[in-house]
N, C-alpha and C positions, 0 to 999 in steps of 0.2 A: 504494500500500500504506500502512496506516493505522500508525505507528511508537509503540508505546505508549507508550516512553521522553519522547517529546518533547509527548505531551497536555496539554494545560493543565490543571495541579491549584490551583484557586484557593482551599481549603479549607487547604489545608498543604506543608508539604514531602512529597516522595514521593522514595525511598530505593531505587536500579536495582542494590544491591550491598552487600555486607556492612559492617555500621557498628558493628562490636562496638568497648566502650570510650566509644564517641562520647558526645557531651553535645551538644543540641541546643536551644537557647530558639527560640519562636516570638510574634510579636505580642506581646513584653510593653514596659514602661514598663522595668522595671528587672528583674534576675534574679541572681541571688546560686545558684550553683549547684558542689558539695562531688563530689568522686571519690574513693574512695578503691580505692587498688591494694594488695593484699596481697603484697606484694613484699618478698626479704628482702635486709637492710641487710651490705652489706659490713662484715665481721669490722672492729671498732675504730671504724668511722664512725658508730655508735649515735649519741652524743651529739651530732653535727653533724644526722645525721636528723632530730631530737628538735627540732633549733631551727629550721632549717628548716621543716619542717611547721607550727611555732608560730607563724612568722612569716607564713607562707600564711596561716594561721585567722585574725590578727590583720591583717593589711594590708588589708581593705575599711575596715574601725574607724579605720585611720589618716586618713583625709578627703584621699589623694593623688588629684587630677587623675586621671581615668582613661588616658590614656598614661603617668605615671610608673605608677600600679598596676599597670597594664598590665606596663612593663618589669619591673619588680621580682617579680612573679608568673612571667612568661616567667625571669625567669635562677634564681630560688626554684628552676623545674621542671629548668631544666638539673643544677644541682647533686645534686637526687634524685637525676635521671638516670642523673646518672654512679654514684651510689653505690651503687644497686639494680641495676645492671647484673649477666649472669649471668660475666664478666669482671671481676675485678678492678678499682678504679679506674684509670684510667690521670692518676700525680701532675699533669700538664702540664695536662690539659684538664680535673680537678679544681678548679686551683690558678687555672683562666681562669674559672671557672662560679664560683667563690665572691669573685672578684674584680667581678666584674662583677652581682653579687648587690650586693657594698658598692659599686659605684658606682651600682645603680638607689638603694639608700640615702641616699646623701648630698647628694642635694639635700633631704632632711629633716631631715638630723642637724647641717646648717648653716643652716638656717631657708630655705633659698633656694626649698625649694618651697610652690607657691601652693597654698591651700588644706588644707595641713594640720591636723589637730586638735589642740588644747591636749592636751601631753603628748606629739605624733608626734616632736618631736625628740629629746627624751631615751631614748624609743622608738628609736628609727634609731641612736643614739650606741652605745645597750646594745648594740643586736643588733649593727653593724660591730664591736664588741671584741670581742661572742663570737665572731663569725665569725672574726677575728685570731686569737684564740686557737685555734679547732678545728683550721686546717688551717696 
């Protein structure tokens, strides 16, 4: 019996189940690709929202190494996460997602990481105080 799941598709990916939300690149060099979810901001966490998101927009512009972008992108989303959630924040796992936000930071904000752009430290300084401050 011929399994159509498993046919060789050499033209693309082929998708056997629901991929809503998803983001997909194929064959490219390089790809720079924006989500945006309409999701509402826990009562008082507006301002931390706000930086967040700005720091996503702004972190390809920093010139990190694609694993620290990486990291710092990955804990950025934690923190939405938690704060768009249809739940309340829960302060604990908040308080570990914006921590861990400033430590994907701080190998910029101490010059320690490779390849950053002129100006990412001061960058990385700013945003670790606001973030100090928000939560």
């Amino acid at each position: 019996m011929n399994d159509p799941q498993h046919a060789p598709h050499g033209a693309g990916p082929v998708f056997n189940g629901p991929v809503s939300g998803a983001q997909f690149a194929w064959n490219n060099e390089s790809v720079t690709q924006n989500q945006r979810n309409d999701t509402t901001v826990a009562p008082g966490f507006e301002p931390l929202a706000e930086l967040v998101t700005e720091l996503l927009r702004q972190l390809p512009d920093a010139g990190l190494a694609d694993p620290d972008r990486e990291d710092a992108e990955f804990a950025a989303r934690e923190v939405l996460a938690e704060i768009t959630r249809p739940e309340p924040p829960e302060p604990g796992r908040l308080r570990r997602a914006v921590t861990g936000l400033r430590g994907a930071l701080a190998p910029v904000a101490t010059g320690a990481a490779a390849g950053a752009a002129v100006g990412a430290q001061e960058w990385a300084r700013a945003a670790i105080a606001s973030l100090t401050g928000l939560v």
